[in-house]
C-alpha positions in Angstrom: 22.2 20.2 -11.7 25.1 19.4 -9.5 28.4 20.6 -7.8 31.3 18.4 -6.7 30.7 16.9 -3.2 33.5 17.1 -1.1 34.3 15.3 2.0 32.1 16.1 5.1 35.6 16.0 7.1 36.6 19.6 4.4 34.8 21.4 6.7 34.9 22.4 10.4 32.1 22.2 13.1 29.9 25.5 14.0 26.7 27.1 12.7 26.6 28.2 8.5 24.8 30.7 8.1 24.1 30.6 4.4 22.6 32.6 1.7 20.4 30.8 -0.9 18.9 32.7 -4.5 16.2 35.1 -3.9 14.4 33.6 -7.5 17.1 32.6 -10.0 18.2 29.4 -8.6 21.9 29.6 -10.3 22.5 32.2 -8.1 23.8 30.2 -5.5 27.9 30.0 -4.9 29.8 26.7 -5.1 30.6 27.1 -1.9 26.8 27.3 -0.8 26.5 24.8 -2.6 29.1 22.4 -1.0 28.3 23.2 2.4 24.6 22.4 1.9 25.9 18.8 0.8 28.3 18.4 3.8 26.7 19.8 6.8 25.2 17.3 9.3 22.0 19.2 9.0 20.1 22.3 7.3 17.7 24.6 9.7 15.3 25.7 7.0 12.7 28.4 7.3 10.3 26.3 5.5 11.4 22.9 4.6 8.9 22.8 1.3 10.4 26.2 -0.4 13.9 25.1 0.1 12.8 21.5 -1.3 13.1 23.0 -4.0 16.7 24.3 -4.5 17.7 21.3 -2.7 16.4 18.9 -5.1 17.9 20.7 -7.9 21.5 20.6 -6.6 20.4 17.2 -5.5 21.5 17.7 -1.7 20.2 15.1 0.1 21.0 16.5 3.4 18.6 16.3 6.2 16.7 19.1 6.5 14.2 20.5 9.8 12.0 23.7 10.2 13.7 26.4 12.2 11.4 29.6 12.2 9.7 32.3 14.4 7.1 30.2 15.9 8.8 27.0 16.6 12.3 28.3 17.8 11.8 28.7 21.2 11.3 24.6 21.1 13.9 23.7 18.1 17.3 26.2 19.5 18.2 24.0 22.6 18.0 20.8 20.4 20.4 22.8 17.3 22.3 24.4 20.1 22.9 21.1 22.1 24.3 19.5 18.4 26.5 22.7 17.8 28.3 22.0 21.0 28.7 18.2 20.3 30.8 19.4 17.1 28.2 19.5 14.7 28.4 21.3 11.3 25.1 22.9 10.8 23.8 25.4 8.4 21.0 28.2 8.5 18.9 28.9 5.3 16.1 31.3 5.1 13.4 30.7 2.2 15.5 33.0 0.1 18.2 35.2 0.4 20.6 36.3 3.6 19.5 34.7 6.9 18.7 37.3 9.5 17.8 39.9 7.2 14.3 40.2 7.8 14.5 36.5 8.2 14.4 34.2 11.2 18.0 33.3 13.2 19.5 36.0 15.3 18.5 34.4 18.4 20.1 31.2 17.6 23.1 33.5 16.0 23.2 35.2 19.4 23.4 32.7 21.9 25.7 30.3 19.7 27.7 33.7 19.7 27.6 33.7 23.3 28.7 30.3 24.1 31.8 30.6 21.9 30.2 28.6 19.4 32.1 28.8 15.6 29.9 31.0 13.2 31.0 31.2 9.8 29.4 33.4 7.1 28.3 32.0 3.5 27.4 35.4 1.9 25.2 35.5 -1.1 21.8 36.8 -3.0 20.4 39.5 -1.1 17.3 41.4 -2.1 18.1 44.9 -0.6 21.2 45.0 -2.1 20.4 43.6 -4.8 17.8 46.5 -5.3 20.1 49.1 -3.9 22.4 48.1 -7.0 20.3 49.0 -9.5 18.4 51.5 -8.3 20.4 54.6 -9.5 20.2 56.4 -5.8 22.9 57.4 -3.7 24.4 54.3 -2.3 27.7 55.2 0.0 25.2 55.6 2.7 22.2 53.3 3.0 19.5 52.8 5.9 18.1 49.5 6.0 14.4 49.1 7.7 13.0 46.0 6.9 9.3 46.1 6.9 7.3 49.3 8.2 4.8 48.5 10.9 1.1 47.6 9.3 -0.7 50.5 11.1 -0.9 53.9 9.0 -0.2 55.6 12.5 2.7 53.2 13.7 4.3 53.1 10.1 4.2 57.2 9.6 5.8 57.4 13.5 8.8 55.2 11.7 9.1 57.6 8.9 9.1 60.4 10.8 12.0 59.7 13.2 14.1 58.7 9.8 13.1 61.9 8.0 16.1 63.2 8.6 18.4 60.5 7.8 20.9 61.9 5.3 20.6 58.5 3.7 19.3 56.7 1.3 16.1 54.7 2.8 16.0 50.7 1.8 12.5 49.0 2.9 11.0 45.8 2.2 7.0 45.7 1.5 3.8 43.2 0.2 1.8 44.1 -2.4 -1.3 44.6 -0.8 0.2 47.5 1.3 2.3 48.9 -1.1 0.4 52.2 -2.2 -0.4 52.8 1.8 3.0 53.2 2.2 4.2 54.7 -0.7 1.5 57.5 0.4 2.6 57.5 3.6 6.6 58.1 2.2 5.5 61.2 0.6 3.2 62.8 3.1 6.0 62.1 5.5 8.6 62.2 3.8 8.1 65.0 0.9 8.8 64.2 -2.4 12.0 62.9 -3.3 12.9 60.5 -5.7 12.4 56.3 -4.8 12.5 52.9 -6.6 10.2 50.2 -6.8 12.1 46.8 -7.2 9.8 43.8 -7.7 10.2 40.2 -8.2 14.0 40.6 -8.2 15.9 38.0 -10.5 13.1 36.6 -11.0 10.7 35.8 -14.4 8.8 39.3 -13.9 11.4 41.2 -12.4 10.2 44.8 -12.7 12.4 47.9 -11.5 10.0 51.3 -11.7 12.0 54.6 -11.2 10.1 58.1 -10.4 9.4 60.6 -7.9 7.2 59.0 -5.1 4.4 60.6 -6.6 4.7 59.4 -10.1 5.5 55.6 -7.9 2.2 56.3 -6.7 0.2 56.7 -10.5 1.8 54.0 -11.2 1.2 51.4 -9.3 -2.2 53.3 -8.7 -3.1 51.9 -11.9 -2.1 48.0 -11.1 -5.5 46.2 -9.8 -3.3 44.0 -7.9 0.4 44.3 -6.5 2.6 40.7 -6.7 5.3 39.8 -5.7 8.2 40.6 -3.4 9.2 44.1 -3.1 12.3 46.3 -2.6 11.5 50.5 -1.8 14.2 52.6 -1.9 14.1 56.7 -1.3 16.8 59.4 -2.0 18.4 60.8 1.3 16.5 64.1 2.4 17.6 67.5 -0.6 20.6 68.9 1.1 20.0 72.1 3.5 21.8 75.3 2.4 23.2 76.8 5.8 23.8 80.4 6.9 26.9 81.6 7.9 24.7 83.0 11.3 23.5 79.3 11.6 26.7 77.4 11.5 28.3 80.1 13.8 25.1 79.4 15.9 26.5 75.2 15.5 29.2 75.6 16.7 29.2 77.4 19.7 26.7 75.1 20.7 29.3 72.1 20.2 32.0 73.6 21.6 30.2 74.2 25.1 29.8 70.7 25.2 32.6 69.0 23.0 36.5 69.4 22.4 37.5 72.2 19.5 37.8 68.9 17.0 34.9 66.8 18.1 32.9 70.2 18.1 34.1 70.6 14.1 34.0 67.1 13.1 30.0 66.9 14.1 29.4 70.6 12.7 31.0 70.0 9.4 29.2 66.8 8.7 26.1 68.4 9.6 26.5 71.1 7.4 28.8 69.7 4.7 31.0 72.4 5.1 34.8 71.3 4.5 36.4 70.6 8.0 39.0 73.1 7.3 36.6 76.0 7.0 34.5 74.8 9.9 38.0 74.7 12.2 39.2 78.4 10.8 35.5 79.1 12.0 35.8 77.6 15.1 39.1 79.0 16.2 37.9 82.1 16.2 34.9 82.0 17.9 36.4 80.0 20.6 39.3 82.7 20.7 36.8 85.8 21.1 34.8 83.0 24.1 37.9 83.2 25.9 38.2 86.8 26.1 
């Protein structure tokens, strides 16, 4: 399949950092599409996976390897071309580059030198996950892949435990119920999503408490695939009237009267305008 080709001149030098399908290979934007074709060159995580996308749009343009372990060597050579006027764009092996992907170092310092950048959003598996997933999504926590240790990975949990957000990780197969177990020892049980194999053949979406995640996947001898986890922000706490008196005093010994109820309130979810009544009067009867 192909898009119209425009003239290489359409489009103006700096760095493209440009999204490609996570599986469904039409899920890729004209525009993607365009600058693929017109670029002076594509920095490709692994030059045989995007191959393949290439060949179907039939973009000929010349591709190299830009990843973790060769980038140190390959950024001066990219960055030396950026500043000579080239148009060059980033691909990852699928998806948003940077987003658990290789490129912020070459983002950064072309950022640095006053290099043009120029975003060509598209696919994205967390949010593509996120979408679907039937969890609270105004406030979202992305956090990549947990470390491999059971030890580091429960540290990571526990310092988001917190969060009043919704949690988005990325995760193999292999180490899937690890974590999972690990997400509701830590974690308690709330409600999560297991998103698999998104737009692709076997896309699977499994909805639960962690637990029933757990029994589950318990039951597959062998986890494939790619893999979006998403878990519900922590069950909302029901505060005192003693304990949010006890908030904010505390604030306002260290914070003006509306930074003291702005922080209170959306730690409590109490309306701002009942936290300030509040407030005024206990910084009244402080001052007497």
């Amino acid at each position: 399949m192909s898009m119209p080709k425009e003239p290489a001149k359409s489009l103006q030098p700096g760095l493209y950092v440009t999204a490609t399908p996570i599986g469904n290979l039409a899920d890729i934007t004209y525009r993607a599409v365009n600058v693929l074709n017109c670029v002076d060159l594509i920095l490709c995580e692994d030059t045989r996976v995007s191959a393949k996308l290439l060949s179907h749009y039939e973009i000929s343009t010349n591709c190299i390897a830009y990843h973790d372990h060769n980038g140190a060597r390959v950024r001066p050579q990219v960055v030396e071309k950026l500043k000579s006027g080239a148009a060059i764009a980033l691909i990852s092996d699928a998806g948003t580059p940077l987003i658990s992907d290789p490129g912020f170092k070459l983002v950064r310092e072309a950022a640095d030198l006053g290099i043009n950048i120029l975003s060509v959003p598209g696919p994205s598996s967390p949010i593509a996950a996120l979408s679907i997933a039937g969890l609270p999504s105004d406030r979202f926590l992305f956090l990549g892949f947990l470390p491999a240790k059971t030890h580091a990975r429960r540290q990571v949990l526990s310092e988001v435990s917190g969060i009043n957000s919704t949690l988005v990780f990325l995760e193999t197969g292999p180490r899937l119920i690890k974590m999972l177990r690990d997400v509701l020892d830590v974690l308690g049980p709330r409600r999560g999503v297991v998103a698999r194999e998104m737009t692709k053949l076997y896309e699977e979406v499994s909805r639960g408490t962690i637990d029933q995640l757990i029994e589950r996947f318990g039951e597959v001898a062998r986890v494939k695939g790619e893999i979006v986890v998403i878990v519900e922000p922590p069950a909302e706490k029901a505060f005192t009237a003693d304990e949010i008196d006890s908030l904010i005093t505390e604030h306002l010994h260290s914070t003006s009267l509306k930074e003291a109820v702005a922080h209170v309130a959306e730690i409590t979810g109490v309306a701002r305008r009942k936290i300030y009544t509040r407030a005024l009067s206990l910084s009244g009867a402080q001052e007497k």
